[in-house]
N, CA and C atoms as an extended XYZ file, in Angstrom:
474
Properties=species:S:1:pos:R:3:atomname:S:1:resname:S:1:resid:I:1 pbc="F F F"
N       135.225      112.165       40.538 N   UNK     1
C       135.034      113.607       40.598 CA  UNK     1
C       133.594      113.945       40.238 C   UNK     1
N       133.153      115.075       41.036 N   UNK     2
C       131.780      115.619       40.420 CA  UNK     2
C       131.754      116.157       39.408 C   UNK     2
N       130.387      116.494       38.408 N   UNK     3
C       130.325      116.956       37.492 CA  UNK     3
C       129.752      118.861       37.756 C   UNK     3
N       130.735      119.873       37.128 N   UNK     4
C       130.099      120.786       37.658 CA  UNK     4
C       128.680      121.148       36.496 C   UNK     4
N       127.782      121.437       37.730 N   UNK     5
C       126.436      121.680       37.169 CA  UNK     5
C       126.288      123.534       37.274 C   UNK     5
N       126.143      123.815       35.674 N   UNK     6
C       126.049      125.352       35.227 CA  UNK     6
C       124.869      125.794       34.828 C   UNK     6
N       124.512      126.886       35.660 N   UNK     7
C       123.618      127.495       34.989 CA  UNK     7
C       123.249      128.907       34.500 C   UNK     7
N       122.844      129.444       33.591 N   UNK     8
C       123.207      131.073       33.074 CA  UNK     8
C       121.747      131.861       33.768 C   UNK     8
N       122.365      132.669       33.824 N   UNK     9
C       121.764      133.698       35.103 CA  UNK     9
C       121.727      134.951       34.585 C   UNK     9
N       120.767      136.067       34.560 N   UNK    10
C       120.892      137.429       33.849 CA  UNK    10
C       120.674      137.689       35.665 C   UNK    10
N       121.679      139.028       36.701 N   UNK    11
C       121.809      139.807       37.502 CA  UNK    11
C       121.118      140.619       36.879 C   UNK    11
N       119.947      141.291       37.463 N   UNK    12
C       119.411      142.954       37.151 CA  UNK    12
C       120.562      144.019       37.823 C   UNK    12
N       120.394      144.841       36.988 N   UNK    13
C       121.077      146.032       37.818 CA  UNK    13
C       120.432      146.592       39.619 C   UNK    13
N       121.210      147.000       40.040 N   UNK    14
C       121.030      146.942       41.670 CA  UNK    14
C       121.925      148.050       42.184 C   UNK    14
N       121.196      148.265       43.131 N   UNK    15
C       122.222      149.225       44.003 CA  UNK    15
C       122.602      148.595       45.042 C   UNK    15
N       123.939      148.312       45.628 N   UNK    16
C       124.778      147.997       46.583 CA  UNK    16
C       125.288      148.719       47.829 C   UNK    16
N       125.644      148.409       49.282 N   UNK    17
C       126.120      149.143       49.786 CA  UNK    17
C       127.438      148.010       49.737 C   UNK    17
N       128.221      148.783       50.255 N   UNK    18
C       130.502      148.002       49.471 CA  UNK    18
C       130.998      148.249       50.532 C   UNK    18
N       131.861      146.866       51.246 N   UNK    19
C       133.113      147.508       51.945 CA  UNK    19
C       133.972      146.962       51.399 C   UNK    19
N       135.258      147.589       51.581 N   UNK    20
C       136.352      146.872       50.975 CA  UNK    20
C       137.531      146.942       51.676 C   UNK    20
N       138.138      146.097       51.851 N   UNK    21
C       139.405      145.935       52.213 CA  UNK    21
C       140.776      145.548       51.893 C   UNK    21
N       142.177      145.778       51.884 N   UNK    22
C       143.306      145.400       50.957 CA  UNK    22
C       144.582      145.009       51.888 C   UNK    22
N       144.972      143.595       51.309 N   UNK    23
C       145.905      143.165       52.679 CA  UNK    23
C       146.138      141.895       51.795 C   UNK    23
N       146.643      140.614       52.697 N   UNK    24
C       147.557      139.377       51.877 CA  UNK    24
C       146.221      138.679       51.862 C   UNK    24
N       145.197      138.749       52.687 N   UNK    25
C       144.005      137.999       52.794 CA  UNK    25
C       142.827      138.654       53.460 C   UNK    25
N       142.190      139.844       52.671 N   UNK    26
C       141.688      140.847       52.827 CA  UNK    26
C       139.372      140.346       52.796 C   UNK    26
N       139.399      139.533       52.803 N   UNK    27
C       137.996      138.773       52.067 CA  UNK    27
C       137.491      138.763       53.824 C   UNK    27
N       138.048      138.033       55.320 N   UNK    28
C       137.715      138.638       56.194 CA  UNK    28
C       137.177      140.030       57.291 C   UNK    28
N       138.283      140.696       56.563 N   UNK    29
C       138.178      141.803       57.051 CA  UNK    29
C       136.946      142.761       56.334 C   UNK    29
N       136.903      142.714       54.858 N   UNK    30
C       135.413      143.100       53.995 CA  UNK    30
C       134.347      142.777       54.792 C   UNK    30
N       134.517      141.393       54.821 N   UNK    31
C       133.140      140.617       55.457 CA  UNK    31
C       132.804      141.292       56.544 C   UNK    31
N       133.545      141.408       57.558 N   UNK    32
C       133.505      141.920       59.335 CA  UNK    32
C       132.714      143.448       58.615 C   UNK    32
N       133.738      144.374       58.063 N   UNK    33
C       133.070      145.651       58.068 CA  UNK    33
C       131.330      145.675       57.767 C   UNK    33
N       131.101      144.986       56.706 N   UNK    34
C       129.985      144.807       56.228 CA  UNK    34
C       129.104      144.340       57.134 C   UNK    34
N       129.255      143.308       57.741 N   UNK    35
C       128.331      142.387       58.278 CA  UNK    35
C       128.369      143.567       60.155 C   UNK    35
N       129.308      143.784       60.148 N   UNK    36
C       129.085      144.715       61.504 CA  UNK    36
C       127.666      145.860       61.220 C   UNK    36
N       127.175      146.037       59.957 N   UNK    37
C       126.400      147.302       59.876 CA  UNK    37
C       124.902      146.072       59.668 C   UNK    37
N       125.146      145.204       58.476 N   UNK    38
C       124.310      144.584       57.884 CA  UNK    38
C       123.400      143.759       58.950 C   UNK    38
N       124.281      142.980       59.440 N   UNK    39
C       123.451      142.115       60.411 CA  UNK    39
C       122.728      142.995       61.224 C   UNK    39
N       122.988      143.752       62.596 N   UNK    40
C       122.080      144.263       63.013 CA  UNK    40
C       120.932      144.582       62.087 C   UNK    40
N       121.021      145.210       60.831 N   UNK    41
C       120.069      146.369       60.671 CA  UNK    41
C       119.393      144.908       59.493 C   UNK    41
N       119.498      144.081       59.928 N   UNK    42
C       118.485      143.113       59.188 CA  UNK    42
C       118.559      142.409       58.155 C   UNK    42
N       119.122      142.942       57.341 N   UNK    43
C       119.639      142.850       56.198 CA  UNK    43
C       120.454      141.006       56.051 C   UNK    43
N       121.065      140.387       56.431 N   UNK    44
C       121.122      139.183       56.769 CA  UNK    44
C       120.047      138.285       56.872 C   UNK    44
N       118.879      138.655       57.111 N   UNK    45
C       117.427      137.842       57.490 CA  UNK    45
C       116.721      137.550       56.344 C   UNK    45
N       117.071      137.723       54.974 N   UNK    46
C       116.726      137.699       53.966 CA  UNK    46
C       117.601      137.507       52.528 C   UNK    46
N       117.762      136.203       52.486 N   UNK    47
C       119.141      136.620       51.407 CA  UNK    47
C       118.718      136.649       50.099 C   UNK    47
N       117.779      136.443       49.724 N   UNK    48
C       116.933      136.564       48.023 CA  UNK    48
C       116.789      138.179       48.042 C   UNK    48
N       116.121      138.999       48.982 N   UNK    49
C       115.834      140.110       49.054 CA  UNK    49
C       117.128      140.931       49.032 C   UNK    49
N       118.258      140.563       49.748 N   UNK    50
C       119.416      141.053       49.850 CA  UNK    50
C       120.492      140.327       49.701 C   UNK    50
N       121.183      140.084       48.468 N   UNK    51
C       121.750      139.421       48.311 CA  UNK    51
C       123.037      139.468       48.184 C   UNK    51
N       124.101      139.134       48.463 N   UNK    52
C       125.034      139.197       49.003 CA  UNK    52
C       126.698      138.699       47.691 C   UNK    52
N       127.445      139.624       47.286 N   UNK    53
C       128.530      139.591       46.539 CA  UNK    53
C       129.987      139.447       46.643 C   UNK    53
N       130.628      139.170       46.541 N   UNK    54
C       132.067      139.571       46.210 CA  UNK    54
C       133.282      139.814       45.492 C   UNK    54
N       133.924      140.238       45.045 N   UNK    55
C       134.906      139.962       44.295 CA  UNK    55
C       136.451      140.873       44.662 C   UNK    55
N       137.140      139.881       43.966 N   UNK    56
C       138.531      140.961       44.076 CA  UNK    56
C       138.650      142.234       43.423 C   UNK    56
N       139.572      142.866       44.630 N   UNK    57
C       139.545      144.077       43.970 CA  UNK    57
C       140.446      145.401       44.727 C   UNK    57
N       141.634      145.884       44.515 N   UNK    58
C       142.105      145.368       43.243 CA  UNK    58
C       142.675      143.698       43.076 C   UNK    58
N       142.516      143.642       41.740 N   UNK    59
C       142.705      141.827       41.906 CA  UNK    59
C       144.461      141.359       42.344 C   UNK    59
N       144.418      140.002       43.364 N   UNK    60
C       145.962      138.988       43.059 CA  UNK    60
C       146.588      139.542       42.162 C   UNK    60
N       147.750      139.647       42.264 N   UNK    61
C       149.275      139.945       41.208 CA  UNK    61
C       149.961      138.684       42.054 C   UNK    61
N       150.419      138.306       41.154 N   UNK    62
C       151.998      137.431       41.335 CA  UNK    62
C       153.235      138.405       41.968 C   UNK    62
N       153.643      137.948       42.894 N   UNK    63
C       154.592      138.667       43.529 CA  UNK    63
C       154.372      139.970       44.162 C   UNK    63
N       153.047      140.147       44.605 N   UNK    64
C       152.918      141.422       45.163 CA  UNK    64
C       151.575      141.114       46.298 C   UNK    64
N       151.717      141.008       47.527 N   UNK    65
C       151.345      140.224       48.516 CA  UNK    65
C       149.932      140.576       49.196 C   UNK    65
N       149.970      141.727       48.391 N   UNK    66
C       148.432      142.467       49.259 CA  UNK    66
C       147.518      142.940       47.566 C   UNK    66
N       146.420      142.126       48.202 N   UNK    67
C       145.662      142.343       47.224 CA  UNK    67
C       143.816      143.209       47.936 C   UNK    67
N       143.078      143.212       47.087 N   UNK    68
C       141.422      143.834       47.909 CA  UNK    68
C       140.560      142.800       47.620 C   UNK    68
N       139.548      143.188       48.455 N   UNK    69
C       138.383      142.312       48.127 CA  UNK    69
C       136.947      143.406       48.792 C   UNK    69
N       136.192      143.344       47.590 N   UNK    70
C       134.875      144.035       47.687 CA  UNK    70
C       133.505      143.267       48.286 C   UNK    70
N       133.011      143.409       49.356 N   UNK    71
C       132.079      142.869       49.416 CA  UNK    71
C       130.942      143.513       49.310 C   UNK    71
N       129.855      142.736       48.988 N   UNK    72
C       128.400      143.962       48.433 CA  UNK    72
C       127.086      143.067       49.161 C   UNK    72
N       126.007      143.868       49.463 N   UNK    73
C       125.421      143.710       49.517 CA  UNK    73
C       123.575      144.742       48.867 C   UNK    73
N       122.608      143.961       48.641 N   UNK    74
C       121.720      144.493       47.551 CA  UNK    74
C       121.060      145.371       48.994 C   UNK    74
N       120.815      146.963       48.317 N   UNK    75
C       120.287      147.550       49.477 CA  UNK    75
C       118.914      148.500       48.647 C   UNK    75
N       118.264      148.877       49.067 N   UNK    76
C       116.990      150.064       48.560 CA  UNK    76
C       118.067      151.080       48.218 C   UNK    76
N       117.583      151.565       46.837 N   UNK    77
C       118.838      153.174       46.795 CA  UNK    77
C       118.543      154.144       47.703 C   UNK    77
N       117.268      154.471       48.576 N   UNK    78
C       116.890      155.423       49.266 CA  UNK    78
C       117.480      155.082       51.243 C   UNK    78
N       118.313      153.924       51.175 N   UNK    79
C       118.803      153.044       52.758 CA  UNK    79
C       120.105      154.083       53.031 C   UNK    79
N       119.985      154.514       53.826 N   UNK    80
C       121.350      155.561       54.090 CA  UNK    80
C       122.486      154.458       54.507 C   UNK    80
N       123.258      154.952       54.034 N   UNK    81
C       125.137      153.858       54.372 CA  UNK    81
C       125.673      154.392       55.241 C   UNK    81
N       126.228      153.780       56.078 N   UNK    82
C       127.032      154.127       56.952 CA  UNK    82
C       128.655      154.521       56.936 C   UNK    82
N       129.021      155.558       57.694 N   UNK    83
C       130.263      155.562       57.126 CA  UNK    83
C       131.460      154.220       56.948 C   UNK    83
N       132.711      154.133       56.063 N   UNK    84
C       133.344      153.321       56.293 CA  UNK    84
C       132.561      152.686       54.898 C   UNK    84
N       130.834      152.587       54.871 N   UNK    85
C       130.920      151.655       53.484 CA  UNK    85
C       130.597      152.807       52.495 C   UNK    85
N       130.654      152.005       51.474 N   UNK    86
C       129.969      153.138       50.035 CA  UNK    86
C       128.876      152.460       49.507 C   UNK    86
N       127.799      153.410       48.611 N   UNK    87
C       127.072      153.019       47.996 CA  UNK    87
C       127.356      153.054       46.156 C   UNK    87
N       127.082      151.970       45.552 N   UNK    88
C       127.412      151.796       44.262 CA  UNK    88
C       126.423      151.665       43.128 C   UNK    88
N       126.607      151.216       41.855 N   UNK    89
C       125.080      151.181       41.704 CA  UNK    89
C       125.316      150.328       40.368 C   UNK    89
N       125.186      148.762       40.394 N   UNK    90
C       126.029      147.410       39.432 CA  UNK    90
C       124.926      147.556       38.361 C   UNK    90
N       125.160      147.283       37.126 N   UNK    91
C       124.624      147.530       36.288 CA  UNK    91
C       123.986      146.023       35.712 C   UNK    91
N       124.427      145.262       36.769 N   UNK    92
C       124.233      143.753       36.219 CA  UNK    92
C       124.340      143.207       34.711 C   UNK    92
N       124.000      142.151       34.618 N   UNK    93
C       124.676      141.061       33.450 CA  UNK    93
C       124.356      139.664       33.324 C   UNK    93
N       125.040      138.662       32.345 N   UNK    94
C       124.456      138.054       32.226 CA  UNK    94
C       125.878      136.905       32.718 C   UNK    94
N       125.919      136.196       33.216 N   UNK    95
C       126.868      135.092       33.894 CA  UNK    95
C       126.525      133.498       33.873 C   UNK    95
N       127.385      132.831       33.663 N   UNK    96
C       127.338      131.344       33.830 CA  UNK    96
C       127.675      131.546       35.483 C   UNK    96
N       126.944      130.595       35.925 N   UNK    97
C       126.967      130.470       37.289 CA  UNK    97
C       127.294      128.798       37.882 C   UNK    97
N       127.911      128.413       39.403 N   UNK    98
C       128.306      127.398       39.631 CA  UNK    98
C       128.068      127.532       41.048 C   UNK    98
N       127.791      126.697       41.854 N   UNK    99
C       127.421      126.621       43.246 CA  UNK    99
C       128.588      125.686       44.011 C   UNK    99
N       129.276      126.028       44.942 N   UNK   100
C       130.753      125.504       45.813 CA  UNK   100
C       130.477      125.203       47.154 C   UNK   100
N       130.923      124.880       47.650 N   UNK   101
C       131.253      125.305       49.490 CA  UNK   101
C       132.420      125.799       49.528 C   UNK   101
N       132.850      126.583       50.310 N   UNK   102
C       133.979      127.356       50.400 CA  UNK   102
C       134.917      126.665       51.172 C   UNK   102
N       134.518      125.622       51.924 N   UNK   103
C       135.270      124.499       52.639 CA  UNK   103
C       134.785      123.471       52.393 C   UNK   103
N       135.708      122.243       51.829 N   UNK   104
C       135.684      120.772       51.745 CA  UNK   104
C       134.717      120.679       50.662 C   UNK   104
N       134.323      121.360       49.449 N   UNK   105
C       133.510      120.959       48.507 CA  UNK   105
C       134.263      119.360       47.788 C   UNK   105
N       133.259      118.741       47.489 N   UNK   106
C       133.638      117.724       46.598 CA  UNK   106
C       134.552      118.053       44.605 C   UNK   106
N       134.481      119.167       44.466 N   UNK   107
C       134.940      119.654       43.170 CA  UNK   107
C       136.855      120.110       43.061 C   UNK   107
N       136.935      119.865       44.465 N   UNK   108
C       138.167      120.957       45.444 CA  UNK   108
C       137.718      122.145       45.985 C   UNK   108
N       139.123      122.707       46.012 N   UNK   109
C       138.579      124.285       46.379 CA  UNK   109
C       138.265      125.429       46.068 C   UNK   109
N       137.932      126.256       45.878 N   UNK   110
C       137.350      127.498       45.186 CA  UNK   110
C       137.992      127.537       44.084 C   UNK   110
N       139.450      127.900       44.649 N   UNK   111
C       140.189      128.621       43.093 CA  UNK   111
C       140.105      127.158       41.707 C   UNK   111
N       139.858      126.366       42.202 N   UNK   112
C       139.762      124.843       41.061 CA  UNK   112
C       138.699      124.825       40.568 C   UNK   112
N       137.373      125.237       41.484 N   UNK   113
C       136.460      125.260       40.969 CA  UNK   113
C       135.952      126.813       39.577 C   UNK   113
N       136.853      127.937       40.010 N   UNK   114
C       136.689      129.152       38.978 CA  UNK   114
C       137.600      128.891       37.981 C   UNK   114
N       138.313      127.682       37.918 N   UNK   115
C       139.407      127.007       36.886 CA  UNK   115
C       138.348      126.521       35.692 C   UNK   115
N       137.605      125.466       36.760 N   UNK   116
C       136.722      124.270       35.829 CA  UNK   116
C       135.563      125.239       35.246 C   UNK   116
N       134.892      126.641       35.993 N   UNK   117
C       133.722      127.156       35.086 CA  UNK   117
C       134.214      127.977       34.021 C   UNK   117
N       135.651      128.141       34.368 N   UNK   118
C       136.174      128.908       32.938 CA  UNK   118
C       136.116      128.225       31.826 C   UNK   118
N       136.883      126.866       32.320 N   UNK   119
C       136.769      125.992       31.263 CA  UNK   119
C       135.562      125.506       30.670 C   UNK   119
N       134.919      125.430       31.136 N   UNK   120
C       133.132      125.187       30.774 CA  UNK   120
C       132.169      126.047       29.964 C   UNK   120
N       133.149      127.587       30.265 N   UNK   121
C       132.579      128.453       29.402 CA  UNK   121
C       133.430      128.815       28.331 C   UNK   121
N       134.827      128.295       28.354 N   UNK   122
C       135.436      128.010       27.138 CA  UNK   122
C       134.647      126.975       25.912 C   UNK   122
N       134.462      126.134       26.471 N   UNK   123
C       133.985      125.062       25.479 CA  UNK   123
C       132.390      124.818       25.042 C   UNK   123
N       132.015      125.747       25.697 N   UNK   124
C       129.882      125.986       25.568 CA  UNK   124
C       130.046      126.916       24.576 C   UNK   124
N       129.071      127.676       23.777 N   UNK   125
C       128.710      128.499       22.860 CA  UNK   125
C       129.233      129.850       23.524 C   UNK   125
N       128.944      130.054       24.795 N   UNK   126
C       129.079      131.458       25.337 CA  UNK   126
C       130.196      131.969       25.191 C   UNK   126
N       130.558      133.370       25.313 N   UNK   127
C       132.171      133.497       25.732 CA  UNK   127
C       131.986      134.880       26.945 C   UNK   127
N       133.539      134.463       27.115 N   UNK   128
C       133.626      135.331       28.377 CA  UNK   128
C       134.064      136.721       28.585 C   UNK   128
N       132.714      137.404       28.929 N   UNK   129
C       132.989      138.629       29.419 CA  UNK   129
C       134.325      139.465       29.927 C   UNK   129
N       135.330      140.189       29.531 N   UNK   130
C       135.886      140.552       30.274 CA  UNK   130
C       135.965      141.231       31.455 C   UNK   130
N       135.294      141.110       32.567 N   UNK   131
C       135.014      141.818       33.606 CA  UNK   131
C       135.451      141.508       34.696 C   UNK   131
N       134.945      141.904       36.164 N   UNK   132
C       134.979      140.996       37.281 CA  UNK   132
C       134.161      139.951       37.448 C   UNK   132
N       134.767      138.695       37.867 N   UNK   133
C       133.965      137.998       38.678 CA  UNK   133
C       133.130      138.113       40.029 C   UNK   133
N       132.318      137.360       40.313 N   UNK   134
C       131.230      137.427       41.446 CA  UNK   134
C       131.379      136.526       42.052 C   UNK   134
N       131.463      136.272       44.004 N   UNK   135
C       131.002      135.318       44.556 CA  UNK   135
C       129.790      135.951       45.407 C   UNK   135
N       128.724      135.016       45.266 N   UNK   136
C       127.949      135.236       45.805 CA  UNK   136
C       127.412      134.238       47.319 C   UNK   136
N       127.413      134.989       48.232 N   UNK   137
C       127.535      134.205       50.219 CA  UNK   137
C       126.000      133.520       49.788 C   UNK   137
N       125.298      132.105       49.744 N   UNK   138
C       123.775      131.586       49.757 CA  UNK   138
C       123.596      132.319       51.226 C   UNK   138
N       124.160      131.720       52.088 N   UNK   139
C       123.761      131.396       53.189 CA  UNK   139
C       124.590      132.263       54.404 C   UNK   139
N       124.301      133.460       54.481 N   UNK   140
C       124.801      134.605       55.207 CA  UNK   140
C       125.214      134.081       56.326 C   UNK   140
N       124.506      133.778       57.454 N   UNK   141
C       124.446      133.315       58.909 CA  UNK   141
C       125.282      132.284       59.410 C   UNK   141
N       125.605      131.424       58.361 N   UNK   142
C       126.118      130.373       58.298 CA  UNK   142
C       127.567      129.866       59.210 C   UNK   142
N       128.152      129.143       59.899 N   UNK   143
C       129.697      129.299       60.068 CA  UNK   143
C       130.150      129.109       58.648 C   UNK   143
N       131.044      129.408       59.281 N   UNK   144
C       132.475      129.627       57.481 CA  UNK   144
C       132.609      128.100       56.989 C   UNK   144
N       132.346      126.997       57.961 N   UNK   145
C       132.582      125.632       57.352 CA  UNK   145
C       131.308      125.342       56.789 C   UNK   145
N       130.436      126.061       57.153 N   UNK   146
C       129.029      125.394       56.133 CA  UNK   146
C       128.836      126.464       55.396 C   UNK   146
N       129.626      127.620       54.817 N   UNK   147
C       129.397      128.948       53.824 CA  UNK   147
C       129.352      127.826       52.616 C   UNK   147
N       128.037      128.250       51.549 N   UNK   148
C       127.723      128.394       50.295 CA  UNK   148
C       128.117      129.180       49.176 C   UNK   148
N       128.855      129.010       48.144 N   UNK   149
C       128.866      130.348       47.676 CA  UNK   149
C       128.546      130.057       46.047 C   UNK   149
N       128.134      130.918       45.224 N   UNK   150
C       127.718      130.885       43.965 CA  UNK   150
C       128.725      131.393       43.137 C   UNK   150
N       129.347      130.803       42.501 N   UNK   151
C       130.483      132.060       41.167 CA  UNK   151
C       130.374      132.113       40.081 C   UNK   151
N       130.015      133.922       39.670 N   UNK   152
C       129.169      133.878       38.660 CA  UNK   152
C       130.442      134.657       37.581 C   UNK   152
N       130.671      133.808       36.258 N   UNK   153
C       131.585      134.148       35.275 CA  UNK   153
C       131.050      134.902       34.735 C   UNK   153
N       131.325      136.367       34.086 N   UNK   154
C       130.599      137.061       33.492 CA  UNK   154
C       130.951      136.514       31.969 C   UNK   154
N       129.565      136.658       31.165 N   UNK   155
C       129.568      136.335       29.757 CA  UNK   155
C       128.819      137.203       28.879 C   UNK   155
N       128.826      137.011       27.996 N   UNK   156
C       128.482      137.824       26.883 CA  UNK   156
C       127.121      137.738       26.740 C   UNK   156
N       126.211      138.901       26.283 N   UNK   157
C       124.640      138.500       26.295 CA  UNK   157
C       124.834      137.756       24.920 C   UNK   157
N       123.553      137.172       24.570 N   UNK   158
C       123.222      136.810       23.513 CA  UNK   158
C       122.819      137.659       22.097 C   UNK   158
């Protein structure tokens, strides 16, 4: 097995434009809305400059089949949104962070891998934020079998 390699990350606060969507597997359909406005208008061509989020929301329940998922992307506060998304405005934080593939990573699969950074930030000095989690897309353009993604545990400042 690999060893997961962590590293702590302070997010600045940012303004976002959000789509969101709620269904049994709702993380497609976010993506499509978003990326239908984003890509054209450029925003994809730069992923340090615009960087790209997600999380559940509202989060998985056990026994209740439709859940949301928020996707974000970093926009100028003065970029007009289009209808369908919203503009938000994240106050950022400070997170242990872990880098995946969203298909065929060597660690397993996603949900194993937000298992093992919990656990990692169980047993390090830090502790964990109660908040949402973050995935963050590296590599926008990408097909879905070579998607990158970053997941950032929120933690406590120092």
């Amino acid at each position: 097995m690999t060893e997961l390699d962590v590293q702590i990350q302070t997010l600045p606060p940012m303004c976002v434009a959000v789509a969101q969507a709620v269904g049994p597997s709702p993380e497609e359909a976010a993506w499509g809305k978003l990326a239908a406005w984003a890509e054209p208008a450029g925003l994809f061509d730069d992923p340090s400059a615009h960087p790209i989020f997600g999380y559940n929301n509202p989060p998985f329940e056990p026994g209740r089949p439709d859940y949301g998922y928020e996707v974000w992307i970093k926009v100028d506060s003065t970029m007009p949104i289009p209808a369908g998304l919203q503009r938000k405005e994240f106050p950022g934080g400070r997170y242990a962070v872990t880098s995946c593939r969203l298909h065929s990573d060597p660690l397993g699969p996603v949900p194993n891998v937000w298992q093992m950074l919990l656990k990692w930030v169980e047993a390090s000095s830090h502790r964990w934020r109660r908040t949402h989690e973050l995935e963050r897309v590296v590599n926008p353009g990408a097909p879905e079998s070579d998607l990158v993604l970053e997941l950032y545990l929120p933690i406590e400042e120092d």
